[in-house]
N, C-alpha and C positions, 0 to 999 in steps of 0.2 A: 436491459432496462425495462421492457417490457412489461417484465413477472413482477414488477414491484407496482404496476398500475390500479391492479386488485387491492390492496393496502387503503390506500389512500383513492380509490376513483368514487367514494362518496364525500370527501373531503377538496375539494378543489385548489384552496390557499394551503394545504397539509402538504397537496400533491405538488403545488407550486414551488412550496419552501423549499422540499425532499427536491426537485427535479434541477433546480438553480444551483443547488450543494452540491448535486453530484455533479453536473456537468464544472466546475468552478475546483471543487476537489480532485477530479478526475486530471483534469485540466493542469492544475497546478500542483496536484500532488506529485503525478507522472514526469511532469516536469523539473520538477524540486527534484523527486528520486534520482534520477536520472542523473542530473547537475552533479549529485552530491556525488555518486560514483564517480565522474571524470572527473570532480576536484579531489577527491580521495588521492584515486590515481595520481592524479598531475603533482599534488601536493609529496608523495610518496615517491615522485621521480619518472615514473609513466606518462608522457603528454601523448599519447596513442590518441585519447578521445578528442584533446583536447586541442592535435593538428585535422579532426574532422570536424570541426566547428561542436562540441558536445558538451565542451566548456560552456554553456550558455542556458539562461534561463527560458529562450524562447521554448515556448511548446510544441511548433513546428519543426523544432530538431530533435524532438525525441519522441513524437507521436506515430504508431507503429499503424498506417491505414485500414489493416486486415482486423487488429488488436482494439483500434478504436469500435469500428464496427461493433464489431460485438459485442464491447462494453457495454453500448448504447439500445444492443439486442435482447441479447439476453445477461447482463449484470454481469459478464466477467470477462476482461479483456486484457490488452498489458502494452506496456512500451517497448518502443526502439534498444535492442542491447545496448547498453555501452560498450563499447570494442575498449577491453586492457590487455597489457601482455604480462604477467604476473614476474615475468624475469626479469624487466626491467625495473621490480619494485625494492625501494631501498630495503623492506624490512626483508625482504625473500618471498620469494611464490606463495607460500603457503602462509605465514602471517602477514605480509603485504595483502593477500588477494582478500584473505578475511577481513581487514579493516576494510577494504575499496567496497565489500559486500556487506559491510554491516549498516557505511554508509547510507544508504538509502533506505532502509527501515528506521532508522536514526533520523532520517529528516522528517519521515513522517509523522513519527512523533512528538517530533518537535512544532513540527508546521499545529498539532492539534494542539501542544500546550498553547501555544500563539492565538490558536481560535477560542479559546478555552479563557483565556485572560481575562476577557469583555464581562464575563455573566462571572468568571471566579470571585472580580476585584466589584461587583453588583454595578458596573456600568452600566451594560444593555442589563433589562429584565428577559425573560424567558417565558415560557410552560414546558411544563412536563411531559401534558400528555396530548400527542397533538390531536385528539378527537375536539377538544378546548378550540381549538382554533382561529374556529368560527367566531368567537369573542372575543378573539384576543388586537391587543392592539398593535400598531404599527412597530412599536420596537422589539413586542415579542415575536412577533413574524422574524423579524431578524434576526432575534438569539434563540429562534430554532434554525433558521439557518445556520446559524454556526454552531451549534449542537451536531447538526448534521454533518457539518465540513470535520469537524471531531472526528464525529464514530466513522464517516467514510476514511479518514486518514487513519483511524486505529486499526480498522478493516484492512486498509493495505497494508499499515507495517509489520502487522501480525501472519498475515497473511505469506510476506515474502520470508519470514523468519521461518517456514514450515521446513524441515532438516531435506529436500526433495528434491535432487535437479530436476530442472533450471532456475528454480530460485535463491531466494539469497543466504535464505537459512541452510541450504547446501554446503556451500562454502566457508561459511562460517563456523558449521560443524565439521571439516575437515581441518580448518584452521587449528581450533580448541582440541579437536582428540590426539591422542597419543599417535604418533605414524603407523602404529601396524595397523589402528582400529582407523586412522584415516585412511586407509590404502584399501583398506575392505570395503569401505561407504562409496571410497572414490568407483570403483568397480562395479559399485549398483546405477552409475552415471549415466549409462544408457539404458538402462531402465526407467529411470523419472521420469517421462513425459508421461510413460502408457500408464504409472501407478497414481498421477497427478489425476490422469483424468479416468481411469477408474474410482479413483474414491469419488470425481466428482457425480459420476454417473451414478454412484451407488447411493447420494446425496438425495439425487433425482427421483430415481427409481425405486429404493426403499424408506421404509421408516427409518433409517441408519442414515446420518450426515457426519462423516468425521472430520470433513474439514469444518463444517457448524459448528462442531464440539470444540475444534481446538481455537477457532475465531471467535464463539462466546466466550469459554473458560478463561484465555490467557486477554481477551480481549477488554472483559469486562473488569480485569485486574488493572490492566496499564490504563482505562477509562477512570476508576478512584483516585488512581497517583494524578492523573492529570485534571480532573475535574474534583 
């Protein structure tokens, strides 16, 4: 969280709006996620999660300590797994486990149409650009808060859709492909972590961000449907 204080650290109330969203987003996105996988689950015949207490909105059950941290450090961190057992799913392992994982990208963009409503339907007003800010009045301080609770949730749903174990767009792409080309993806499985966080590193490190590109591109598509 850190690296985004450059942004906004001549903007104070910019930096204020931005830092209440994502703690709030973070918060309740993680949490929403989360939920919606063990109600997936449980709904599909799996109560795995949901005999660990995971069935629950609280954010204390699915806040992962290490995962938080770092959110809060450096912008990227993640939750608590939900524990499923894909055999116990009515539809079968492999289209059961892709619904329980689409789940939770599915809420978060839901949760952003939901923030998205207020300034859609011209309830709260807004600004655009938050350099404005500084002028702006009490209710657009708000509907750039929830501007922000938006693109943070767009950010994660898009984000776990990436086809890469451990996330959710993994699963989801073994669900949809054909078996022989699942069986091939399933076997780059333990590769995901290290090719996750090389592209991240290479984000860092060079002019090249490709998870940038695929969180802008596909990002700033499902932000028009929704806003």
């Amino acid at each position: 969280m850190l690296l985004y204080f450059n942004q906004f650290r001549d903007n104070p109330p910019a930096l204020f709006a931005f830092l209440a969203a994502f703690m709030v987003a973070f918060v309740t996105g993680i949490a929403f996620h989360e939920f919606s996988h063990a109600w997936a689950a449980n709904e599909l015949g799996d109560d795995t999660a949901a005999r660990q207490g995971r069935l629950s909105l609280n954010p204390i059950r699915h806040l992962d300590p290490l995962g938080t941290v770092l959110l809060f450090v450096i912008g990227f961190g993640w939750g608590k797994p939900t524990p499923v057992n894909p055999y116990r799913l009515r539809n079968g392992p492999k289209r059961g486990n892709m619904l329980v994982a689409a789940a939770g990208p599915a809420s978060n963009f839901f949760f952003a149409a939901v923030a998205a409503l207020p300034i859609k339907l011209g309830l709260i007003d807004s600004i655009a650009d938050v350099h404005r800010i500084r002028d702006a009045s009490g209710e657009q301080i708000v509907g750039l808060f929830l501007v922000f609770i938006v693109q943070i949730n767009v950010v994660l749903g898009v984000f776990n859709l990436i086809p890469i174990h451990p996330l959710d767009g993994f699963k989801v792409a073994v669900g949809v492909l054909p078996n022989e080309l699942a069986k091939q993806l399933q076997a780059l499985a333990p590769w995901g972590p290290g090719i996750l966080m090389t592209l991240f590193v290479i984000g860092f490190v060079t002019p090249y961000n490709p998870i940038g590109w695929i969180l802008g591109g596909f990002g700033n598509q499902i932000l028009k449907v929704i806003t």
